[in-house]
C-alpha positions as CSV (number, residue, x, y, z in Angstrom):
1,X,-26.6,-9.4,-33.6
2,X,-24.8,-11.4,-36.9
3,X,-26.7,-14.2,-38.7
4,X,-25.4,-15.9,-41.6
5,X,-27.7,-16.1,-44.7
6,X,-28.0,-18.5,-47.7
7,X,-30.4,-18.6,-50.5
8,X,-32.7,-20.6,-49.1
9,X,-32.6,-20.1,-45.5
10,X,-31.5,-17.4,-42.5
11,X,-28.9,-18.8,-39.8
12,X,-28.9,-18.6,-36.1
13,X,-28.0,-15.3,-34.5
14,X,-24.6,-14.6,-32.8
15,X,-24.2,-13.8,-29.3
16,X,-24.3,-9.6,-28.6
17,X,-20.6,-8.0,-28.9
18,X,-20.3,-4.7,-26.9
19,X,-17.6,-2.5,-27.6
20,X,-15.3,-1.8,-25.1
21,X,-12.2,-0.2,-24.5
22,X,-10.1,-1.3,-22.0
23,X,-6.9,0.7,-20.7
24,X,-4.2,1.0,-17.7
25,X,-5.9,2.4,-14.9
26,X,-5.5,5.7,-13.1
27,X,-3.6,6.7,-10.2
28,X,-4.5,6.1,-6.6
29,X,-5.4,8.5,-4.3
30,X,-5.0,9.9,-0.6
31,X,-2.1,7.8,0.3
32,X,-1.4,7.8,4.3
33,X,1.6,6.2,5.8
34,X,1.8,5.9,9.5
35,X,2.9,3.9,12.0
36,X,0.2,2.1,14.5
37,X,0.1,3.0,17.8
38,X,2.7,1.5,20.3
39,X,5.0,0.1,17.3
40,X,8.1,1.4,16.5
41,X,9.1,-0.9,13.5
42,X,6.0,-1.0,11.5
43,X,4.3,1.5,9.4
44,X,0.4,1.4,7.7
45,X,-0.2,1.7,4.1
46,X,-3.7,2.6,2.8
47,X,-4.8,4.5,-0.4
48,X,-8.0,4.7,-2.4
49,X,-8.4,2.7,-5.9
50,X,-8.3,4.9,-9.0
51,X,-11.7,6.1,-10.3
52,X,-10.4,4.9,-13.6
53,X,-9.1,1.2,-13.7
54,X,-9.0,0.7,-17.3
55,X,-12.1,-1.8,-17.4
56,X,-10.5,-4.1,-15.9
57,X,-9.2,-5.7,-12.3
58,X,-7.0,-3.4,-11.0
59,X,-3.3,-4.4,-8.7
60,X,-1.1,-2.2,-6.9
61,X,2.5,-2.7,-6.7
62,X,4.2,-1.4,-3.7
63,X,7.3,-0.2,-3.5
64,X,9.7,0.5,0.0
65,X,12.5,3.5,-1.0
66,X,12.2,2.7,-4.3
67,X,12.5,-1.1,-4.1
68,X,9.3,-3.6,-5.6
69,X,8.3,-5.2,-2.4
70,X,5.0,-6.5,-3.2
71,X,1.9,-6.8,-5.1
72,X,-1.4,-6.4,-3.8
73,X,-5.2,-6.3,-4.7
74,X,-6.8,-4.3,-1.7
75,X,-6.0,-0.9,-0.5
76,X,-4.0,-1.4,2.9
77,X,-0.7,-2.9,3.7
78,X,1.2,-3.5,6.8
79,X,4.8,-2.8,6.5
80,X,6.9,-4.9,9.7
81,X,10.6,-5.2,10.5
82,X,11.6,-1.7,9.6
83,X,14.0,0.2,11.3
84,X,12.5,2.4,14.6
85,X,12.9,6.6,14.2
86,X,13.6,6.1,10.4
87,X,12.1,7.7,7.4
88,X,10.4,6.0,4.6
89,X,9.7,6.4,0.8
90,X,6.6,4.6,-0.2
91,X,4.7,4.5,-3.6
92,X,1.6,2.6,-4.5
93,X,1.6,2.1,-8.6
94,X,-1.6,0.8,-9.8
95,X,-1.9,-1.8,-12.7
96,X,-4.0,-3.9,-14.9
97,X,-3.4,-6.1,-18.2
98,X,-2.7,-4.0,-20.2
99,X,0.2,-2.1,-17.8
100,X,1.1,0.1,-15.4
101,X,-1.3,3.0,-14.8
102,X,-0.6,5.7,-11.9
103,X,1.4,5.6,-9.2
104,X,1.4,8.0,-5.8
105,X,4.3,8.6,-3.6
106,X,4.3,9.4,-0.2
107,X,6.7,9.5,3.1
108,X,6.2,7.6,6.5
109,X,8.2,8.1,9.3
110,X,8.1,5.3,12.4
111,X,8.2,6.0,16.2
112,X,11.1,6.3,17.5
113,X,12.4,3.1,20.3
114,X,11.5,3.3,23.8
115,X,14.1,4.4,25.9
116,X,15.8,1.4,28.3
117,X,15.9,1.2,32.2
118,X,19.5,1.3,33.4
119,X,19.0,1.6,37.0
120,X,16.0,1.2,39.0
121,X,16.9,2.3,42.6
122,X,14.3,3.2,45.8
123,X,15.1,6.4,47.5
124,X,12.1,5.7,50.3
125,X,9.1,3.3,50.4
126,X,7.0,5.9,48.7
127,X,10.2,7.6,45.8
128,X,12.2,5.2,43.0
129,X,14.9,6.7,41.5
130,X,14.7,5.9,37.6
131,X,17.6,6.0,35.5
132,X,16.9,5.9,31.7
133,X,19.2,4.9,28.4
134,X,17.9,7.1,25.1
135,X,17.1,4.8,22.4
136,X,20.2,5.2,19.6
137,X,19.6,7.1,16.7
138,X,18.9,5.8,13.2
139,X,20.6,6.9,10.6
């Protein structure tokens, strides 16, 4: 507490100042890429916050193959319109204010495409005869 102080008479008191520090944030932790079940163009992002975030709100930036994508303030993305059976460089940087703390890398991979019918034939009223196309391979 501050009061001023005259000769003759005491002043009102400040409001309390605390001293803090403030700083970038820490790095985020267990990173999981995957893709969710059934999808083959889609992969999910999920990390835990740092245990340090500077004082102050914390953001992530996200970044696809080493391209800024997005920002985000909670912990799980969903990553759609990717390429099926293709791998995947993902970090998660956190940041505050004052800059950019930590950042984690990981690698996803998603699910390769169903193969196609080509032919669908009945051999008897109890056998089909299924011919299949492979899915084409990403580069």
């Amino acid at each position: 507490w501050v009061a001023a102080v005259s000769s003759s008479e005491e002043g009102c008191y400040s409001i309390m100042v605390s001293n803090t520090t403030f700083s970038v944030p820490g790095t985020p932790t267990d990173l999981t890429i995957s893709p969710p079940p059934g999808s083959c163009d889609e992969l999910v992002i999920t990390w835990i916050a740092p245990a340090n975030t500077g004082g102050l709100s914390v953001y992530y930036y996200l970044f696809l193959n080493d391209y800024p994508i997005l920002v985000k303030v909670n912990q799980l993305s969903i990553m759609n319109n990717l390429t099926a059976n293709t791998e995947y460089k993902v970090t998660v940087a956190a940041f505050n204010e004052l800059g950019e703390g930590g950042n984690v890398t990981g690698i996803g991979l998603t699910r390769p495409e169903a193969p196609s019918i080509f032919s669908l034939s009945a051999i008897s009223s109890t056998q089909l005869n299924i011919t299949l196309t492979a899915p084409t391979e990403s580069a």
